[in-house]
LUMDREN-21125 format. One record per residue (C-alpha): x, y, z; residue in three letters. Coordinates in Angstrom, 2 decimals, padded with zeros to 5 digits. Layout:
% LUMDREN-21125
SITE      c1      c2      c3 type
SITE       X       Y       Z  Ala
...
% end
This chain:
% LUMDREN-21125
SITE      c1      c2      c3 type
SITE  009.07 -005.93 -006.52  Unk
SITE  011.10 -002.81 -006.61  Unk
SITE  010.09  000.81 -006.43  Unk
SITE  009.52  001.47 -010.19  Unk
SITE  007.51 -002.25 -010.83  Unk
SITE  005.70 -001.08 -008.15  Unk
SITE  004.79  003.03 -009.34  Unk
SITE  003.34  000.63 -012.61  Unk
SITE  001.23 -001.52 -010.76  Unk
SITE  000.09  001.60 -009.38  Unk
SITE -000.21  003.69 -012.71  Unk
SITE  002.16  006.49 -011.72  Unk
SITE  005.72  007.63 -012.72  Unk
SITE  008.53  006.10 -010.87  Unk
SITE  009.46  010.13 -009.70  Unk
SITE  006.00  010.44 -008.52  Unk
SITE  005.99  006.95 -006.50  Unk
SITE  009.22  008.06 -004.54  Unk
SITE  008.61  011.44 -003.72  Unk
SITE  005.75  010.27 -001.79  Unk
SITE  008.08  007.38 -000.11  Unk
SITE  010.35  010.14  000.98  Unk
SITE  006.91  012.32  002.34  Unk
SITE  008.11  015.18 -000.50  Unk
SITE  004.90  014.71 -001.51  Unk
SITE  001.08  012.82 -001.11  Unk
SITE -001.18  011.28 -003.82  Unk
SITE -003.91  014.42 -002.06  Unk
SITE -006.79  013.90 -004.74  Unk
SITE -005.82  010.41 -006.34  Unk
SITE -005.38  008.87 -002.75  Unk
SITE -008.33  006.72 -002.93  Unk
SITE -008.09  005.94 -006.68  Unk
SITE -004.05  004.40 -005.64  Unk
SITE -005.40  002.81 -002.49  Unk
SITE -007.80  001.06 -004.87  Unk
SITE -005.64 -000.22 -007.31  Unk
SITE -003.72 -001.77 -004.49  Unk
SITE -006.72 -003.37 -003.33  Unk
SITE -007.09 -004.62 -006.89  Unk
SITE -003.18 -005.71 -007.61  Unk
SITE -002.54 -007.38 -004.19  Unk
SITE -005.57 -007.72 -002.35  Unk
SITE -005.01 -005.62  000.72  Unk
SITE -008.16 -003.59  001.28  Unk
SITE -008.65  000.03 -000.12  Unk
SITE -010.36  000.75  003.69  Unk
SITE -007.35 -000.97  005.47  Unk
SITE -005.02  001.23  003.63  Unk
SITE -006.55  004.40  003.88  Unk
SITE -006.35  003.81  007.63  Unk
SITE -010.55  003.06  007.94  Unk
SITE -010.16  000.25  009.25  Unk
SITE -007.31 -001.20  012.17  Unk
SITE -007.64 -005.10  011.34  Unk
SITE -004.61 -005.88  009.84  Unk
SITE -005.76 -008.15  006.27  Unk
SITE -006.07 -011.68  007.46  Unk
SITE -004.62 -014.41  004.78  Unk
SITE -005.91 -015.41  001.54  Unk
SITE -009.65 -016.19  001.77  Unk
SITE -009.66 -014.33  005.09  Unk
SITE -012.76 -012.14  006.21  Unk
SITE -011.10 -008.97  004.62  Unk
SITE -010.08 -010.53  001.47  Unk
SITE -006.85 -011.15  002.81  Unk
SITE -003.25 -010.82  001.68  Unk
SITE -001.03 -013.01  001.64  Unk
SITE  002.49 -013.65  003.75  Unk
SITE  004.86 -013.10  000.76  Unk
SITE  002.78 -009.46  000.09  Unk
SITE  003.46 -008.47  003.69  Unk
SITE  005.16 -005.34  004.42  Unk
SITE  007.02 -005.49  007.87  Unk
SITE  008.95 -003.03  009.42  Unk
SITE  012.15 -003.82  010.39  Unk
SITE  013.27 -001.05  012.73  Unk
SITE  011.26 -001.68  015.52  Unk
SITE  011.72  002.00  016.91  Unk
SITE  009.29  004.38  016.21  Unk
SITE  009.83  006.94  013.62  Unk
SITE  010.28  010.70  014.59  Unk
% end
């Protein structure tokens, strides 16, 4: 999914969706309304995502609802960020 298929899942211009990739900007108000429709599109919980709670989503029928391997997001500089 690239940036712009994923500002639509979200219901937000593509602009929008990268300025708050490159921290130019937040969602402020509409943070838990986005963190919801994630919730809805790919199953990672609204609470995980807003940081509320530290267990990372197990798999698919998992005790947070669970998201699955393809849908996770890895890191793959494994030095912190300044």
């Amino acid at each position: 999914m690239n940036q712009a298929e994923f500002a639509a899942t979200l219901g937000v211009a593509p602009k929008r969706y990268a300025s708050w990739e490159s921290d130019s900007s937040t969602p402020g108000k509409d943070l838990i309304a986005i963190a919801r429709r994630i919730e809805l599109a790919f199953g990672v919980p609204a609470a995980w995502t807003l940081g509320l709670n530290d267990n990372t989503p197990a798999g698919p029928g998992g005790p947070d609802g669970g998201i699955s391997a393809e849908y996770a997001i890895r890191d793959s500089n494994p030095e912190p960020a300044d």
